[in-house]
C-alpha positions in Angstrom: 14.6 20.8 -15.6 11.3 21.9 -17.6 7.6 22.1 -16.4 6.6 18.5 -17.7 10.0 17.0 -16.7 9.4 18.1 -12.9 5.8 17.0 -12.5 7.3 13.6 -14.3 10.1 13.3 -11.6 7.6 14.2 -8.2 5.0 11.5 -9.7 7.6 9.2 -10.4 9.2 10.0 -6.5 5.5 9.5 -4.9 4.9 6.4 -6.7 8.7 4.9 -5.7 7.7 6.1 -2.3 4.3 4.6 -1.5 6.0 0.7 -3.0 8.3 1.3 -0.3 5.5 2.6 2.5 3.7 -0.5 1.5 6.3 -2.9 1.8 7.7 -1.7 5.2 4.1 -1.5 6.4 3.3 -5.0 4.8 6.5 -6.2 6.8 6.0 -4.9 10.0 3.1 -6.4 10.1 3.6 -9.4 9.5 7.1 -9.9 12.2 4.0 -8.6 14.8 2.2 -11.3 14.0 4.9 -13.9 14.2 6.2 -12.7 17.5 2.6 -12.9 18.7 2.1 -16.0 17.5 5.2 -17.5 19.1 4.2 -15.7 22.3 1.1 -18.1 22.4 2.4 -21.4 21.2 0.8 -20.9 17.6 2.9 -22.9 14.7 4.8 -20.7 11.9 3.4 -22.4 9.1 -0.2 -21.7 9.8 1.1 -18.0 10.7 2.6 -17.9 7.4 -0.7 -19.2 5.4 -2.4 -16.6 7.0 -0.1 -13.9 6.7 0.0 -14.8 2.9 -3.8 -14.8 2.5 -3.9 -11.6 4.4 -1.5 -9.9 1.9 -3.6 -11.7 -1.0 -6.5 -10.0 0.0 -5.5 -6.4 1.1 -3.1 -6.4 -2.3 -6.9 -7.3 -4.3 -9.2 -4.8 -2.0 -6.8 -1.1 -1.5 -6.7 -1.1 -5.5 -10.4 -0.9 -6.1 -10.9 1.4 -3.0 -8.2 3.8 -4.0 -10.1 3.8 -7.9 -13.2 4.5 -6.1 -11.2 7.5 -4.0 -10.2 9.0 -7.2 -13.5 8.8 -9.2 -15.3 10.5 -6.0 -12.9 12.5 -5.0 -10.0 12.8 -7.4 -6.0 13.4 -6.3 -4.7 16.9 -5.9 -3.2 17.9 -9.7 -4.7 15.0 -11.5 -6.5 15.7 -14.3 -9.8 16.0 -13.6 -9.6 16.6 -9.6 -11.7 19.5 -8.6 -10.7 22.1 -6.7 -10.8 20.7 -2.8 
């Protein structure tokens, strides 16, 4: 496997990986939530609206956060990322 090919197959590995991260963090989450919720009397379907508004919301705030990360900071090997 060439130069490019390899930097092409660990960026496409890291992104696979954090889709996964985030959906098994997503989902643990939220069964926490429901058991607490059944642990107190609460009713699933308001659990579930706010589970689902929850999700809404940290899916519409990481993205701008992790833009402003790079443009401050940048990400080790990314064109542009300085040298700490």
């Amino acid at each position: 496997v060439g130069g490019g090919e390899t930097v092409k197959l660990v960026a496409y590995t890291l992104f696979t990986a954090s889709i996964v991260f985030g959906i098994a963090t997503i989902s643990n989450d939220n069964l926490q939530d429901l058991k607490t919720g059944q642990l107190v009397g609460s009713t699933p379907w308001k659990q579930q609206v706010a589970l689902i508004i929850g999700v809404i919301f940290g899916s519409a705030i990481i993205p701008p956060v992790m833009q402003l990360m790079q443009s401050a900071f940048g990400f080790q090997g990314a064109p542009g990322a300085g040298p700490n």
